[in-house]
C-alpha positions in Angstrom: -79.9 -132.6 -84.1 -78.9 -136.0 -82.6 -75.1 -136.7 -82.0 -74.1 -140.2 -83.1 -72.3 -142.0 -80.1 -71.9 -145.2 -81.6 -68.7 -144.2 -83.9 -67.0 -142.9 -80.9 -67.7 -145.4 -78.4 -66.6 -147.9 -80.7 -63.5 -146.3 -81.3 -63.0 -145.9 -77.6 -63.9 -149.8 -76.6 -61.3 -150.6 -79.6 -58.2 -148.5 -78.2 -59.2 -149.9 -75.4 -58.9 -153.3 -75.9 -55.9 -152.9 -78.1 -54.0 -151.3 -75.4 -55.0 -154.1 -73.0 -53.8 -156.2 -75.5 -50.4 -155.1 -75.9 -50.3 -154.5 -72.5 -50.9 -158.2 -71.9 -48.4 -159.3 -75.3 -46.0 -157.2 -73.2 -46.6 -158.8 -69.6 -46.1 -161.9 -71.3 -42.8 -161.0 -73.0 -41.4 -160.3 -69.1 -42.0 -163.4 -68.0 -40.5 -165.5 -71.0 -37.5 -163.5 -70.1 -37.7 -163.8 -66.4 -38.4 -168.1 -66.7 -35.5 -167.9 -69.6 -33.0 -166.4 -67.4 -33.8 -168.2 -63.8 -33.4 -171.8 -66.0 -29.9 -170.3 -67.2 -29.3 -169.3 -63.7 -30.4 -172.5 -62.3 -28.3 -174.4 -65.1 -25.0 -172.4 -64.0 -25.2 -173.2 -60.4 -25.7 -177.2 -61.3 -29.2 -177.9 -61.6 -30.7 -179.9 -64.0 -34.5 -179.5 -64.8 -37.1 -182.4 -65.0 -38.4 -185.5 -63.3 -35.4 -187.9 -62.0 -35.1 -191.2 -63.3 -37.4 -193.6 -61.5 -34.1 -196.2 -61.7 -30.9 -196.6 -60.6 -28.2 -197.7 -62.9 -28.0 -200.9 -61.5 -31.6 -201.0 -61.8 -31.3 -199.9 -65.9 -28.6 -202.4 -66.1 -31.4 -205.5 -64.6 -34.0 -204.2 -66.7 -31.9 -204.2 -69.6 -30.4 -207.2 -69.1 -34.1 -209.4 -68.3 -35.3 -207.8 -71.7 -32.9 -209.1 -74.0 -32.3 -212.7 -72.2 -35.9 -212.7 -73.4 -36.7 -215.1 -70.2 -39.5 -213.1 -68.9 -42.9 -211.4 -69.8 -42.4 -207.6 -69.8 -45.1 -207.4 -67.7 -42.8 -209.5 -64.8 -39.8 -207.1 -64.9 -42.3 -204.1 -64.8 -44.0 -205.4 -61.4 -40.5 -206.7 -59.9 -38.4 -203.3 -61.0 -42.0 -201.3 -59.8 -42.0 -199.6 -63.6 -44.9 -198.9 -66.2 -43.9 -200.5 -69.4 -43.7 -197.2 -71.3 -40.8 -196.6 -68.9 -39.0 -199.8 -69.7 -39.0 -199.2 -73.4 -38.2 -196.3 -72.9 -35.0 -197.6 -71.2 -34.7 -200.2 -74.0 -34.7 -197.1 -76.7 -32.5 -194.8 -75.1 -29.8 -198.3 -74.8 -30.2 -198.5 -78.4 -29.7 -195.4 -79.8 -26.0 -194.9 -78.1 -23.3 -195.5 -80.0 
């Protein structure tokens, strides 16, 4: 009489593959917590996360000030400030959404 294999290696490929997998689910929990807690570190010694502003605030306050005199092409205070024009209206979104 012949022993059917299949059932069992299934089985085994299946634990297998669901222990990897919580292995991994676990492995991935870790590092959430270890990136969570170096930002808050990071944070509590004074750093600030992200890309710095391509502008100063004199800068902004040229940029700003060219847009609404409405004297010159966007396009002109992009090339003279060296900005996109994404980054200018983005300028001209965050000045209008303060109070």
């Amino acid at each position: 009489m012949a022993r059917n294999t299949n059932d069992r290696m299934a089985r085994r490929q299946f634990l297998r593959t669901a222990g990897l997998g919580a292995l991994a689910q676990f492995e991935r929990n870790l590092i959430q917590e270890r990136t969570k807690a170096g930002l808050e570190a990071a944070r509590a010694r004074g750093r600030k996360g992200g890309r710095p502003k391509s502008l100063t605030a004199q800068q902004r306050a040229l940029a700003l000030d060219l847009y609404a005199q409405r004297k010159h092409i966007v396009e002109e205070i992009c090339r003279t400030l060296g900005i996109s024009k994404p980054t200018l209206y983005a300028y001209v979104r965050g000045e209008s959404s303060k109070p």
